[in-house]
C-alpha positions in Angstrom: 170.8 38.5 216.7 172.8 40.1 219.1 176.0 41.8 219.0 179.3 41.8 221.4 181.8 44.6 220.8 185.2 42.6 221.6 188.1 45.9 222.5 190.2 43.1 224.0 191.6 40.3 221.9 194.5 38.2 223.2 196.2 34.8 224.2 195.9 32.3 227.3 199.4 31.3 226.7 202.0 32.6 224.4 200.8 31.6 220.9 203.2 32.8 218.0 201.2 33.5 214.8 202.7 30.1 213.3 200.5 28.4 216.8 197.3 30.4 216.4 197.1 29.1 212.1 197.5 25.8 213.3 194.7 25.9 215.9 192.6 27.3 213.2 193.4 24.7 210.9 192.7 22.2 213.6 189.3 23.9 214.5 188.3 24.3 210.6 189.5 20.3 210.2 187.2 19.4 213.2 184.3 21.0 211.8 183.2 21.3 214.6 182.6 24.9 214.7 180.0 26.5 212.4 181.3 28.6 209.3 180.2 31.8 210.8 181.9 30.8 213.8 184.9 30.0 212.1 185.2 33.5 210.4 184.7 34.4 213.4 187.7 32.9 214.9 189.9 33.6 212.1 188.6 37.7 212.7 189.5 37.3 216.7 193.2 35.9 215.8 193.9 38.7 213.4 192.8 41.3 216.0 194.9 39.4 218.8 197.8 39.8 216.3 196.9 43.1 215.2 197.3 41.8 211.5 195.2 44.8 209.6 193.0 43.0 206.4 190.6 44.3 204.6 186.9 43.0 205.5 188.1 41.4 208.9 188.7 44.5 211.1 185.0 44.9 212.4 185.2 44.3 216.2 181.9 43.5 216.7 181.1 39.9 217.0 177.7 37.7 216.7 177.1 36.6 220.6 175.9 33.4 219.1 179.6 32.5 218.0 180.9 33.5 220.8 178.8 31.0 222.8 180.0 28.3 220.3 183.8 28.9 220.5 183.5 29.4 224.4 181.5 25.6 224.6 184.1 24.5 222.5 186.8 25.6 225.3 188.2 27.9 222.2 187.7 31.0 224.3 187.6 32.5 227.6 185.7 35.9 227.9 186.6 37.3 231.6 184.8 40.4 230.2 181.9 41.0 228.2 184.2 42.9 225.5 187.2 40.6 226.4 188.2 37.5 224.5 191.6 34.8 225.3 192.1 32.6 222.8 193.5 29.2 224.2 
């Protein structure tokens, strides 16, 4: 298992909180992601935000997940430790 430290979380486009819930509700209703992945989602939007909680503020991220939001066009990483939501 490897691990990707993200420093950089942020947007493609202007998403308010209210837009980023929604595309997390539409990934969850999908299911196309896996439930790690998923977590993992919902742990990159609350960084992006900067909304503190307890247990989702580690910024190091399973590379498989990653991989599985990026293939499903979730994510663009023009870094290694840099991830845009879309």
């Amino acid at each position: 298992m490897s691990f990707i430290r993200v420093t950089v979380a942020g947007f493609l486009n202007d998403a308010s909180e209210r837009e980023s819930l929604a595309r997390l509700g539409q990934a969850a209703l999908d299911g196309g992601l896996s439930d790690g992945a998923l977590r993992a989602l919902v742990r990159l939007t609350c960084q992006a935000h900067g909304i503190k909680v307890t247990g989702l503020n580690r910024t190091d991220f399973d590379d498989r997940h990653l991989r599985e939001m990026r293939a499903d066009g979730l994510i663009y990483r023009p870094r290694p430790d840099q991830v845009k939501m879309i």
